[in-house]
C-alpha angles and dihedrals in degrees: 000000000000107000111243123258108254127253087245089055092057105026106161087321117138076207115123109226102191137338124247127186132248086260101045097047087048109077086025084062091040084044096054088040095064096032109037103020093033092219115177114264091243089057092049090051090052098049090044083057090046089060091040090059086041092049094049094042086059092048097059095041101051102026088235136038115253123211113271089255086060092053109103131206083240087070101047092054091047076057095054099050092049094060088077118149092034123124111267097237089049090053085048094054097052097050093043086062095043084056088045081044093050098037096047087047081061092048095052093058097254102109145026116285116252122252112205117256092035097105135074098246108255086242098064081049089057095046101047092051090045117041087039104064090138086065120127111217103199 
């Protein structure tokens, strides 16, 4: 497993420090999750499933999975659309881990730092991927 940046070497900066691959942020994230943050294992397993469908979703989409710094915001709403038909709470939840999975990323020091206004609210998410079940993703 690659060793974390450490917090000196990111302190505040909108600066990357180093890349790290899907699979290698994954059980670094799930890691912190249960560590640092003391989520419930059942919590952690279910965000670990919500990257998993990400991660595959990606993957058939894009015939390959990108880094998390090549993932654009583009792709996560076509995720989200494409979660249709889901209950409203479970779409919330998945893209409430992809938001913890990205901003600890930044923390981290693996990706930019955010600015605000920069992403698509979390509310226009839901309501894309919910009100428009009769879209077509292609």
């Amino acid at each position: 497993m690659q060793a974390l940046p450490t917090e000196e070497a990111v302190p505040g900066s909108r600066q990357v420090t180093s890349s790290i691959s899907f699979q290698e942020a994954l059980p670094q994230f799930l890691s912190y999750l249960e560590s640092y943050r003391s989520y419930s294992p059942l919590t952690v397993q279910s965000y670990r499933c919500d990257l998993r469908q990400f991660q595959e979703h990606l993957e058939k989409q894009l015939g390959g999975l990108p880094g998390p710094g090549e993932i654009t915001r583009e792709q996560v709403i076509h995720y989200a659309v494409s979660l249709s038909g889901s209950a409203p709470l479970t779409v919330r939840r998945k893209l409430a881990c992809l938001s913890s999975f990205f901003g600890f990323l930044a923390d981290m020091g693996y990706l930019p730092k955010r600015r605000m206004g920069q992403e698509l609210p979390l509310q226009e998410l839901l309501r894309v991927s919910c009100d428009c079940p009769n879209w077509e993703i292609g």
